[in-house]
C-alpha positions in Angstrom: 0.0 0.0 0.0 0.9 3.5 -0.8 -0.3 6.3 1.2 -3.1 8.8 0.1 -2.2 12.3 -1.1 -1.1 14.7 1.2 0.2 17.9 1.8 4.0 17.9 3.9 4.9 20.7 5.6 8.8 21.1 7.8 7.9 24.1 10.3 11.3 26.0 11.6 9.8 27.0 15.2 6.9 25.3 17.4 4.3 28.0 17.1 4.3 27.8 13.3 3.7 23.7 13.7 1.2 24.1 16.1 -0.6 26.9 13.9 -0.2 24.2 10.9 -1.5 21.2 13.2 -4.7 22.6 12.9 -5.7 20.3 9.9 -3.0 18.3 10.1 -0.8 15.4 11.8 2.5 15.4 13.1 5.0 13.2 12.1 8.9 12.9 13.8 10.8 9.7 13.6 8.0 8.5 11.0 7.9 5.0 12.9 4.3 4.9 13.7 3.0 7.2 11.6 4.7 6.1 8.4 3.4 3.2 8.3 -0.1 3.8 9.4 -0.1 6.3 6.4 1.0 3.4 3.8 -2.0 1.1 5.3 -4.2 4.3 4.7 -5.1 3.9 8.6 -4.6 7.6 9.0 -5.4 10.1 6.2 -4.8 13.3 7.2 -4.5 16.2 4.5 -1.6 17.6 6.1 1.5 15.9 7.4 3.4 18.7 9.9 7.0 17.5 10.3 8.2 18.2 13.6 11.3 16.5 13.8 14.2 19.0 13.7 12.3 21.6 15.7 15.1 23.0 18.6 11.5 23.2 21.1 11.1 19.5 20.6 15.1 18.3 19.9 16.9 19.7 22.9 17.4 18.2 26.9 17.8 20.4 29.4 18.1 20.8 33.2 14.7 22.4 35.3 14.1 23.0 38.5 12.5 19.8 39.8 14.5 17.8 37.1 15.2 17.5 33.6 12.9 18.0 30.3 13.4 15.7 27.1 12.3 17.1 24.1 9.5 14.9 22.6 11.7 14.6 19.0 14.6 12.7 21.1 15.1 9.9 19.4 15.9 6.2 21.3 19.1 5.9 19.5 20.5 9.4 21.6 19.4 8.1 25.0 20.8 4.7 24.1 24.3 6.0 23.8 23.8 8.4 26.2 24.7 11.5 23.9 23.2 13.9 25.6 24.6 14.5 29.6 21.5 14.9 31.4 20.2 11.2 30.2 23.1 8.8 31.2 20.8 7.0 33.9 21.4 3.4 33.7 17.4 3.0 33.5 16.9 5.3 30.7 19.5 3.8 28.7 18.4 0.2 29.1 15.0 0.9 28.6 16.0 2.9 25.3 18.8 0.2 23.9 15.6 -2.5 24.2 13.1 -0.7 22.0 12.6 -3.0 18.5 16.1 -2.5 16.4 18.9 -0.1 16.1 17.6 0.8 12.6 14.1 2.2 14.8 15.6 3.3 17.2 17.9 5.5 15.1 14.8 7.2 13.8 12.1 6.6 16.2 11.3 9.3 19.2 10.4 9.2 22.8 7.5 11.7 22.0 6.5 9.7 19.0 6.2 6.5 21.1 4.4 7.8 23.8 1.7 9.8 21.5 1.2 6.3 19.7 0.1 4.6 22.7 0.5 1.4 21.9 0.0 -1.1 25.1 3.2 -3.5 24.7 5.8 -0.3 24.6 8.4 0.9 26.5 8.4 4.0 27.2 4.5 4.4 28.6 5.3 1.8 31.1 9.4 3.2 31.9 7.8 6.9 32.9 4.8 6.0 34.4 7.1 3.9 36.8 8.9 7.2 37.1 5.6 9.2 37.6 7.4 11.7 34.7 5.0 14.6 33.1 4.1 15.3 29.4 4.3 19.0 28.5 1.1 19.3 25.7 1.4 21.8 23.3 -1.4 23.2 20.7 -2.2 26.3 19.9 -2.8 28.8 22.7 -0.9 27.3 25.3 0.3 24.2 27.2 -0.3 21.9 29.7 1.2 19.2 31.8 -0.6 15.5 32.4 1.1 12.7 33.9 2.6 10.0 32.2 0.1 7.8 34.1 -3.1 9.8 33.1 -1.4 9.8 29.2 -2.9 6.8 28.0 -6.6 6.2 28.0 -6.8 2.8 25.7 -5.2 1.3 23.4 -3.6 3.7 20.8 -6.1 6.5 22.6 -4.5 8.6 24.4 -6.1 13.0 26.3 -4.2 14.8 23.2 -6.9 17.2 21.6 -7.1 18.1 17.9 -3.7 20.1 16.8 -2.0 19.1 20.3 1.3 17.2 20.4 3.6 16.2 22.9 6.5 19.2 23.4 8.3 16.9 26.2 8.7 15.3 28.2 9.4 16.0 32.1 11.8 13.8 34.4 12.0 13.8 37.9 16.1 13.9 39.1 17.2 10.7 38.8 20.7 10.1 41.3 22.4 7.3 42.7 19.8 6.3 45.4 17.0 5.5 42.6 16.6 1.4 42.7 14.8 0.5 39.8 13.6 -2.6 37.5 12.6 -3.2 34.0 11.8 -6.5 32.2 10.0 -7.4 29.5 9.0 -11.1 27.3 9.3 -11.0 24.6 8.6 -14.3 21.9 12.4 -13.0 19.8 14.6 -9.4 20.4 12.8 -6.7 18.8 9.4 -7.9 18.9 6.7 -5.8 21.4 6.6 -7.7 24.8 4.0 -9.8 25.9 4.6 -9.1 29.5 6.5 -6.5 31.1 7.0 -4.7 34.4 8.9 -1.9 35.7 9.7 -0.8 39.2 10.9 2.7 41.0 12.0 3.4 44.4 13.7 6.3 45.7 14.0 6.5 49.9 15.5 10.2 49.0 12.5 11.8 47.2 9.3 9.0 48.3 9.2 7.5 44.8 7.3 4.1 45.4 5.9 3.0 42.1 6.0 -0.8 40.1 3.4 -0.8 37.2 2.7 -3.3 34.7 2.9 -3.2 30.7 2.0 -5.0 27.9 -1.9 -5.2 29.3 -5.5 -4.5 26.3 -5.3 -1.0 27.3 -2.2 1.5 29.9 -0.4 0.6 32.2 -1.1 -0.8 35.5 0.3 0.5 38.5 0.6 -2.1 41.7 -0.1 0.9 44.6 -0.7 -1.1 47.0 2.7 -3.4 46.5 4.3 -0.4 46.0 3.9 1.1 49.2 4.0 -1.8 51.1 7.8 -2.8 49.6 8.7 0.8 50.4 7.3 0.7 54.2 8.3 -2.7 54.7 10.8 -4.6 52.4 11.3 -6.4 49.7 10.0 -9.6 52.3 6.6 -8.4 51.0 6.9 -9.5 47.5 6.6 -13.4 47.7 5.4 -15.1 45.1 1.5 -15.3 46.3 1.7 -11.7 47.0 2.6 -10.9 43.2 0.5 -13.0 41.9 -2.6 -11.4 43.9 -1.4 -8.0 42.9 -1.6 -9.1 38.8 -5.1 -10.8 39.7 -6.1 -7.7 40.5 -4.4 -5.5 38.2 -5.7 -8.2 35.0 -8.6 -9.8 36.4 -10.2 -10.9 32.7 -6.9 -12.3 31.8 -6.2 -16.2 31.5 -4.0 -18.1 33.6 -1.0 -17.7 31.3 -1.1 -13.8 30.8 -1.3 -13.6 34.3 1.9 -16.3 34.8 4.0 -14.4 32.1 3.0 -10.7 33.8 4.1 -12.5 37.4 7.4 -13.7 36.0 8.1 -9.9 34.4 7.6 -8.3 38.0 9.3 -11.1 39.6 12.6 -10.3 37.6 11.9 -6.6 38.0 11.9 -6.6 41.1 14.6 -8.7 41.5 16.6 -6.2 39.5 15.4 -3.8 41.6 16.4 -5.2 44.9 19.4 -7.2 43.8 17.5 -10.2 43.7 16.7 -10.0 47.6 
């Protein structure tokens, strides 16, 4: 399939994007959209390239922590190019996204507006309670990664809004995280996946579950109770109920494969205690 007639636009600041967005789609990395456009799944008259736009391509340092421009691509955070994303957790999460040849073009903004369930990045900042910074026409706004997703591949952007970036929380030394995902072969989306968050120094406390029909799940209740009381919490039987709960139409062997995922995140987490 080809894709239906369109106009493409390159905008050289955000304000004249988000004034061409109107009518049109974005596009950045062109891994999601690309190929929805050559199934003639989307159609949109105007295709608005935001890729090279310095609003949406440049890191920097705030004051509660650090903001990612949505058109950072996985490939930059994988080798740790820029000096502000050199967490181990990042860079793992980023190095495990599909193939190098994706990841070269595909961007953290892109991934995240796609909203597909199995992905990386929904599940990573959502165990990192991050923010999105929403941009359209006449202002912006700020939604956590959490509240993002509302489905599968629905997400709370309005008509003409993208994602301008995407906001971290400082990430240091006392952060003990986990990420794991199954996956049938490397590359593929997962079929189960997990990822964990603890920091004593600012109260983080999440673990959240991926790869579910619709976003992310987070485990609350585990959470906190791992934080308050240790990692002698999380026995088997206790993660187990917490996926019950957090999948209760799901059959016994999505439930098994989302146990093992948290089992190993956590483990990663906690050094396997």
């Amino acid at each position: 399939m080809k894709a239906a007639a369109f106009e493409y636009v390159r905008s050289d600041s955000l304000p004249e994007a988000l004034e061409a967005l109107l009518d049109g789609k974005p596009i950045a990395g062109s891994q999601s959209m690309g190929p929805m456009l050559n199934l003639r799944l989307a159609r949109p008259a105007r295709v608005v390239d935001v890729s090279r736009l310095p609003e949406l391509r440049s890191v920097t340092e705030t004051k509660d922590g650090i903001r990612v421009g949505a058109a950072v691509t996985h490939a930059e955070i994988e080798d740790g190019r820029h000096a502000l994303l050199q967490h181990a957790f990042l860079r793992e999460v980023a190095g495990g996204i599909a193939y190098r040849a994706i990841r070269n073009r595909g961007t953290i903004g892109g991934s995240l507006a796609h909203a597909d369930p199995a992905a990386d990045w929904p599940l990573a900042l959502a165990a990192l309670d991050a923010r999105l910074e929403l941009a359209k026409r006449g202002g912006t706004r700020v939604v956590r990664v959490g509240e993002f997703m509302l489905g599968a591949f629905t997400t709370v952007l309005d008509e003409g809004e993208i994602i301008a970036a995407v906001l971290l929380p400082r990430l240091g030394d006392t952060l003990r995280w986990g990420y794991h995902k199954l996956c049938r072969k490397t590359g593929e989306f997962a079929h189960a996946s997990a990822a964990a968050a603890f920091d004593a120094r600012t109260g983080l406390a999440r673990v959240v579950l991926g790869a579910l029909d619709g976003p992310p799940a987070a485990l609350d209740a585990l959470a906190r109770s791992i934080a308050q009381r240790g990692t002698a919490v999380a026995s088997k039987d206790a993660l187990q109920a917490a996926v019950a709960a957090a999948m209760p139409a799901a059959d016994r062997i999505d439930r098994q494969m989302h146990t093992a995922a948290l089992e190993r995140c956590l483990a990663q987490a906690f050094g396997g205690a």
